[in-house]
C-alpha positions as CSV (number, residue, x, y, z in Angstrom):
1,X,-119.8,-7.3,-176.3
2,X,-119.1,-9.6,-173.6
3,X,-116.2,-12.0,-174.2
4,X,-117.5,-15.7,-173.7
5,X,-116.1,-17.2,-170.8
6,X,-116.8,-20.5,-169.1
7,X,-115.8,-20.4,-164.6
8,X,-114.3,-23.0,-163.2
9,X,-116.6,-24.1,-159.5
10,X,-114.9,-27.9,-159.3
11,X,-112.2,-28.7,-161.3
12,X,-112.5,-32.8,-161.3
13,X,-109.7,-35.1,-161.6
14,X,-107.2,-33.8,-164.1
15,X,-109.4,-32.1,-166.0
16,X,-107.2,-30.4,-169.1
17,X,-107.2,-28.6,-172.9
18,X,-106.3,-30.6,-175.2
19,X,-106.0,-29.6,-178.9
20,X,-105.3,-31.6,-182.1
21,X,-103.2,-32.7,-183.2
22,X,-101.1,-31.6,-180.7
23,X,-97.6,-30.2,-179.7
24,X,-95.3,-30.9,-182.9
25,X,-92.1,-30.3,-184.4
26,X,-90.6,-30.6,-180.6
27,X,-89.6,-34.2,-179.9
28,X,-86.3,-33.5,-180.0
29,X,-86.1,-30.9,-177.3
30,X,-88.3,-32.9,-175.3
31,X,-91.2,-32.0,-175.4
32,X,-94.1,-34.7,-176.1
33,X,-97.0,-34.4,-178.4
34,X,-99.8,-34.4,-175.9
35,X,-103.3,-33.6,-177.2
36,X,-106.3,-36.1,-176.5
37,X,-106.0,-39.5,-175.6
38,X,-109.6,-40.3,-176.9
39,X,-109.0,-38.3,-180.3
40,X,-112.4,-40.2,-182.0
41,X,-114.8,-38.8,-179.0
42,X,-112.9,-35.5,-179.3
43,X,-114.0,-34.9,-182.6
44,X,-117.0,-36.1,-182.9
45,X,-118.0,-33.8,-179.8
46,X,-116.6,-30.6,-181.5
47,X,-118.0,-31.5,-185.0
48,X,-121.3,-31.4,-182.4
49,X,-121.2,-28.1,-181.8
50,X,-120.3,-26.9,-185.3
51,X,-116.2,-26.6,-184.5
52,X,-113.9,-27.8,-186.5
53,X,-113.1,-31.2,-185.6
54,X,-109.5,-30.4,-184.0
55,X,-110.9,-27.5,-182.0
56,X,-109.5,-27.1,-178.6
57,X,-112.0,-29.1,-175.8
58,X,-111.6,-30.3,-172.5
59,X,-110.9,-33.5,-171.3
60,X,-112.0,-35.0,-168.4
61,X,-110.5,-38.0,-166.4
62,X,-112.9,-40.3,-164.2
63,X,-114.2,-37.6,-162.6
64,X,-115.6,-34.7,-164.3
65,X,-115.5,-30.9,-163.3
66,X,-118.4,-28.5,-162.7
67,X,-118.5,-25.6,-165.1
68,X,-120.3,-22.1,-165.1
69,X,-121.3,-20.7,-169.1
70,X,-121.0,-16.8,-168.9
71,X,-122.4,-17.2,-172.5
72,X,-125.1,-19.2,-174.5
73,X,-123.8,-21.3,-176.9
74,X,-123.6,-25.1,-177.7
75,X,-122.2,-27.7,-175.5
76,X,-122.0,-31.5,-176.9
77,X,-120.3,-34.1,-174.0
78,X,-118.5,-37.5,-175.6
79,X,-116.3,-40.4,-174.8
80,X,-116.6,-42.3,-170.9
81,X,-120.4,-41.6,-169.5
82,X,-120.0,-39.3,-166.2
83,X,-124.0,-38.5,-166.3
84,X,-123.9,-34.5,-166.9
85,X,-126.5,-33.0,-165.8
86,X,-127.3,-28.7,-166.9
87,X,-128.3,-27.2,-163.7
88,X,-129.3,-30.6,-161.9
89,X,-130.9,-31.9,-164.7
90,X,-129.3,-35.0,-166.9
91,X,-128.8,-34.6,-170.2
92,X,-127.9,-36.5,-172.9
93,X,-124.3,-37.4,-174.4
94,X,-123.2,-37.5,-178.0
95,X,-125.9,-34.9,-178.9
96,X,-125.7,-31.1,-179.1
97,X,-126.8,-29.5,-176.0
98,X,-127.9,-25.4,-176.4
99,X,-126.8,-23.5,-173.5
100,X,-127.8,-20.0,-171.6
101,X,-125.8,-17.9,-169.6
102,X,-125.7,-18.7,-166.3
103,X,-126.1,-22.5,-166.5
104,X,-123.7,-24.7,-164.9
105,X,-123.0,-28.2,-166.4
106,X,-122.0,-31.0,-164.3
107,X,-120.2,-34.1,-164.8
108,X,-119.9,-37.4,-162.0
109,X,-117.4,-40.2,-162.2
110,X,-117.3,-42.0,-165.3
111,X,-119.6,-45.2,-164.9
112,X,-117.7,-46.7,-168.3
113,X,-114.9,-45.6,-169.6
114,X,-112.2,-43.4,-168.4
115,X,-112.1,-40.4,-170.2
116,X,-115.2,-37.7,-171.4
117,X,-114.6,-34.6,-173.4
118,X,-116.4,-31.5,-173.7
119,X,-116.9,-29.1,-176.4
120,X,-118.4,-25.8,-176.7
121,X,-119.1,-23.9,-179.4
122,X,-116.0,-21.5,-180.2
123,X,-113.6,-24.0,-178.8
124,X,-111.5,-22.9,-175.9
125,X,-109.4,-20.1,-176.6
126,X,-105.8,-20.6,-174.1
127,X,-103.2,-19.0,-175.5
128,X,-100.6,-21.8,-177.7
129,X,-97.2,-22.5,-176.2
130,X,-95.1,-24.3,-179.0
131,X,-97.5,-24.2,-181.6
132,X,-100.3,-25.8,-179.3
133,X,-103.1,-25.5,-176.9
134,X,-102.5,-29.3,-175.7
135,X,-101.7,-29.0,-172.1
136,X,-99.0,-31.5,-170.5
137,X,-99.7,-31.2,-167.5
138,X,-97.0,-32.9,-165.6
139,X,-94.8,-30.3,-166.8
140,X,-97.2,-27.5,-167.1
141,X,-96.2,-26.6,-170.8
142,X,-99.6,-24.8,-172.1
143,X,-101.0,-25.1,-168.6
144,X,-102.0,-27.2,-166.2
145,X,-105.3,-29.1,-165.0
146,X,-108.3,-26.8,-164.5
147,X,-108.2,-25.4,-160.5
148,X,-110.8,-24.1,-158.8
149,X,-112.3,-20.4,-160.1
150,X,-110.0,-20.3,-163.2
151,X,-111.6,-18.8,-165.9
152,X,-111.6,-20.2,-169.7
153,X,-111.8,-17.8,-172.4
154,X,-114.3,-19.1,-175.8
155,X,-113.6,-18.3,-178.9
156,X,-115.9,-16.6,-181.5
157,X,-119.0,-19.0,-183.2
158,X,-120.2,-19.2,-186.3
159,X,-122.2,-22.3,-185.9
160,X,-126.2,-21.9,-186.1
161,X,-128.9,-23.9,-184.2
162,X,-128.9,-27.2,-185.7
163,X,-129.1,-30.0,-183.0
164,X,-127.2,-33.1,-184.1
165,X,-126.5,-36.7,-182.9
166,X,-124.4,-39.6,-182.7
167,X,-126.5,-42.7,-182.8
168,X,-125.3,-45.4,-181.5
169,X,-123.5,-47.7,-183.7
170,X,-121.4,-45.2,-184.7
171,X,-120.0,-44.3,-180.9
172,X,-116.5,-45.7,-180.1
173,X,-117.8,-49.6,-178.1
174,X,-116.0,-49.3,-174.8
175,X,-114.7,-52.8,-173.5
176,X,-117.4,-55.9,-172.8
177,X,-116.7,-56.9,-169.6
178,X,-113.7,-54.9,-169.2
179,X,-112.0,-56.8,-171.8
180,X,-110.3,-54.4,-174.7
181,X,-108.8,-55.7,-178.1
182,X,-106.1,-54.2,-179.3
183,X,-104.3,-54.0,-182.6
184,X,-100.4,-54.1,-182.8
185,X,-97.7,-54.8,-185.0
186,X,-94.5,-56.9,-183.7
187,X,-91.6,-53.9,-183.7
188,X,-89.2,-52.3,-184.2
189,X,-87.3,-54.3,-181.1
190,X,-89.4,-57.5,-181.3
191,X,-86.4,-59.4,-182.4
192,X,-84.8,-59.1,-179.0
193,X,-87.0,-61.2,-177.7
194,X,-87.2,-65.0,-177.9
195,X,-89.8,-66.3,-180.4
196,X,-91.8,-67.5,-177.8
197,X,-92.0,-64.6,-176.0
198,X,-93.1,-62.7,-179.0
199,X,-96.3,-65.2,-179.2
200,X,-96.6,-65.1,-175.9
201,X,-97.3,-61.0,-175.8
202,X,-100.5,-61.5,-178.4
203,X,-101.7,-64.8,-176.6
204,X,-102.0,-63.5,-172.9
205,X,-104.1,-61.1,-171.1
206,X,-102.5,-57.9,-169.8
207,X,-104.2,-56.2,-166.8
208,X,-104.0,-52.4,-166.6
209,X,-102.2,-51.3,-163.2
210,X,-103.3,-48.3,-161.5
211,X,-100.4,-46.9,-161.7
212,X,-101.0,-45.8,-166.2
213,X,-101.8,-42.2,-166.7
214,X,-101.5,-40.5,-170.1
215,X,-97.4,-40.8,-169.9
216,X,-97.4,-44.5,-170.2
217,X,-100.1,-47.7,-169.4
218,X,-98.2,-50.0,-167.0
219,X,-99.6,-53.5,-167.8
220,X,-99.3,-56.6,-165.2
221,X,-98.9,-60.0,-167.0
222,X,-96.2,-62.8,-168.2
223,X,-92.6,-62.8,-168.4
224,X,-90.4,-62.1,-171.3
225,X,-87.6,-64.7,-172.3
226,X,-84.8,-62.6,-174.7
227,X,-83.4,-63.7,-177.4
228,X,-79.3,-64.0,-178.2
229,X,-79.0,-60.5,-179.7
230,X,-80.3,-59.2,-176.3
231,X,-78.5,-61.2,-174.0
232,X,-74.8,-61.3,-176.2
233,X,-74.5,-57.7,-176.6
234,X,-72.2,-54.8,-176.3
235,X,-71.4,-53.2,-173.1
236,X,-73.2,-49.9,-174.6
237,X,-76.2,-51.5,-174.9
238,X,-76.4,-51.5,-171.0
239,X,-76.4,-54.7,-168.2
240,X,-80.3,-55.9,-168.8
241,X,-81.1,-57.7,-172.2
242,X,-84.2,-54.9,-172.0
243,X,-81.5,-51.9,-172.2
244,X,-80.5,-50.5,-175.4
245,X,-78.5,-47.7,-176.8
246,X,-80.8,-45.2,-176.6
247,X,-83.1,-44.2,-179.9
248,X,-86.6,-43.1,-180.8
249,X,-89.5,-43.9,-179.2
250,X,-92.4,-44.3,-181.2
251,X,-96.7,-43.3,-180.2
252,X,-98.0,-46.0,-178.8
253,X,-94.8,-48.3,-178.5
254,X,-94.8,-51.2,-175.8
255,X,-91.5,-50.2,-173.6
256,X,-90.1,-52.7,-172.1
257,X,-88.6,-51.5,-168.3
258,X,-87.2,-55.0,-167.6
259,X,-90.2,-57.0,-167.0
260,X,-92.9,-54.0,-166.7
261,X,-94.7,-53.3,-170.5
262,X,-95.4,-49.6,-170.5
263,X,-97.2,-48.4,-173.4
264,X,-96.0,-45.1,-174.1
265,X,-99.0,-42.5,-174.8
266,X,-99.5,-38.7,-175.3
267,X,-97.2,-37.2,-172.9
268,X,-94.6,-40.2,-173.1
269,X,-90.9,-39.4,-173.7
270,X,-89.6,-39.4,-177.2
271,X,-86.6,-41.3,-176.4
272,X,-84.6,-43.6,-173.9
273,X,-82.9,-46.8,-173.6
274,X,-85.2,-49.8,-173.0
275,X,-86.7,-51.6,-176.3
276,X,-90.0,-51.3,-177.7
277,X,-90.9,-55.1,-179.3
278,X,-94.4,-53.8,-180.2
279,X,-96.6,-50.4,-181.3
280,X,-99.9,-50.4,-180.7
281,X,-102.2,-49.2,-184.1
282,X,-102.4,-45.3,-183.8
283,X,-106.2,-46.2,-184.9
284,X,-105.8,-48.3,-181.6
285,X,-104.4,-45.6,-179.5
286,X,-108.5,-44.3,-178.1
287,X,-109.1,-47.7,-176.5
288,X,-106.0,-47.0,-174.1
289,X,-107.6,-43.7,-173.3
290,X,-110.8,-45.6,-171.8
291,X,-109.5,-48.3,-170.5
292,X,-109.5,-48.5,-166.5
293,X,-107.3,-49.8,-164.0
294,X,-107.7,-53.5,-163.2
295,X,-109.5,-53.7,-167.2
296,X,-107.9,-56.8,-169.4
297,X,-105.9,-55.5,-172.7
298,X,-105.5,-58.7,-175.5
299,X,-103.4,-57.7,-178.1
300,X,-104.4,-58.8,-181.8
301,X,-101.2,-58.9,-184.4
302,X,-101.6,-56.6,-187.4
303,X,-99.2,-55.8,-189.8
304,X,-98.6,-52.5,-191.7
305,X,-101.1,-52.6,-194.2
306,X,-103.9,-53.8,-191.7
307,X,-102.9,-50.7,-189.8
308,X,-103.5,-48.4,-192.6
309,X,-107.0,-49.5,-193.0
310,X,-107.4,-49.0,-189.5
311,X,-106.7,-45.6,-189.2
312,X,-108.8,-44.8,-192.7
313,X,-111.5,-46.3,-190.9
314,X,-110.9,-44.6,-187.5
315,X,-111.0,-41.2,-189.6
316,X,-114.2,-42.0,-191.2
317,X,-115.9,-42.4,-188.2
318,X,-114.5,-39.3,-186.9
319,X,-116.0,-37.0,-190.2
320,X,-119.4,-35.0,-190.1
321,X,-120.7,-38.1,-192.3
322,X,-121.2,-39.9,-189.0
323,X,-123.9,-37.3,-187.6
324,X,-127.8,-37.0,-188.2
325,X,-130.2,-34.2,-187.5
326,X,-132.5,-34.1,-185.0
């Protein structure tokens, strides 16, 4: 029996495996958690093609690869909309897609959105470093970002024929105008900065620099004033009311780099010595994945509770419930 296999002809821009829920147990030695930025459209593109939802896919970063099946199977394509097309022909997203051997699936750059996944039947079958198929790539721990002829092995299918959809309403809404809300809480550092400054973070707009990948999002916007704690501190602490001792640093925390906010993402480091006055929602976290460079972020204050409902909500819409037949 020949092992299913997809070929590598273009590779796109940063094209990786990701794999949920990602690289854990190994903060401590460094190593982040990784795994998809996106992690809605990720599932709802393997739960496509009849994989479990936290199936090993690829993701795909404004501009999408061009891939050679050595097997039929099922394909479904989610998240940012980079047109694929099966052999020069367009085909739809958030629907599974049957395959033959031999076809070659296509993806341009994304026209909204940042980030597209793709699942195939099987999942991709890379062999786990640290308990993980989530590649970070900067560091190449589980791999790196596809190349050119690199060849992806498939793992074994049990899913049948059925064709299935995600309608509409039920797709993660990428930004109006280029304008994202996002749900924080104040903490666990917000108390080192002045009152004002606090309000100040959920009343302005942030513009996404170009410089964001999936370590941190670099955000362009006002000044910070600090309060006394930061600016009467021990020596320890460090010489900029931003420095602190360092300690944890949580998913989705704002880090504050003097006067630069840097959200740190999926393969941030786990600790240093700047604060972190806000954490964006984790039910939050997909809305960073598909925001682009020069896009608006306004930040809407949640508290703990608020942010529990969130993520219940963000896991219901990522469950089989949310597909139909066709």
């Amino acid at each position: 029996m020949t092992t299913a296999q997809i070929t590598v002809l273009k590779p796109g821009l940063e094209t990786t495996v990701q794999e949920l829920p990602g690289r854990i147990g190994y903060l401590g030695q460094g190593f982040p958690i990784s795994g998809p930025f996106d992690a809605r459209s990720f599932r709802l593109a393997n739960l496509l093609v009849g994989n479990r939802r936290d199936t090993a896919a690829l993701e795909c970063q404004f501009l999408g690869p061009k891939l050679r099946f050595e097997s039929a199977g099922l394909i479904a394509i989610t998240g940012a909309d980079m047109r694929p097309k099966l052999d020069d022909t367009p085909i739809p997203m958030w629907t599974t897609i049957a395959i033959a051997a031999g076809q070659t699936l296509e993806l341009s750059a994304a026209l909204t959105g940042a980030r597209s996944y793709i699942a195939v039947s099987g999942g991709i079958a890379t062999p786990p470093v640290l308990g993980s198929r989530a590649v970070f790539h900067m560091a190449g721990v589980g791999g790196s970002a596809l190349k050119r002829d690199d060849v992806l092995q498939l793992g074994e299918s049990d899913a049948g024929g059925t064709i299935l959809h995600v309608a509409q309403e039920r797709r993660p809404m990428m930004a109006a105008n280029g304008i994202w809300q996002i749900e924080a809480l104040a903490g666990p550092n917000d108390d080192w900065l002045d009152p004002a400054s606090v309000d100040t973070f959920f009343a302005a707009e942030w513009k996404v620099q170009a410089k964001s990948n999936r370590t941190g999002i670099r955000l362009t916007g006002p000044e910070f004033a600090f309060s006394a704690r930061a600016l009467d501190k021990d020596d320890a602490h460090g010489s900029h009311p931003s420095n602190i001792i360092d300690h944890g640093y949580p998913l989705g925390a704002v880090n504050l780099a003097g006067q630069t906010p840097i959200i740190l993402v999926f393969d941030s480091p786990s600790t240093g010595g700047f604060i972190n006055p806000f954490t964006v929602a984790s039910a939050a976290l997909w809305k960073l994945g598909q925001a682009r460079p020069g896009e608006t972020l306004r930040f809407c204050r949640i508290d703990r509770d608020q942010a529990a409902r969130l993520r219940a909500e963000f896991n219901a819409m990522s469950s089989p419930e949310v597909l139909d037949r066709v």
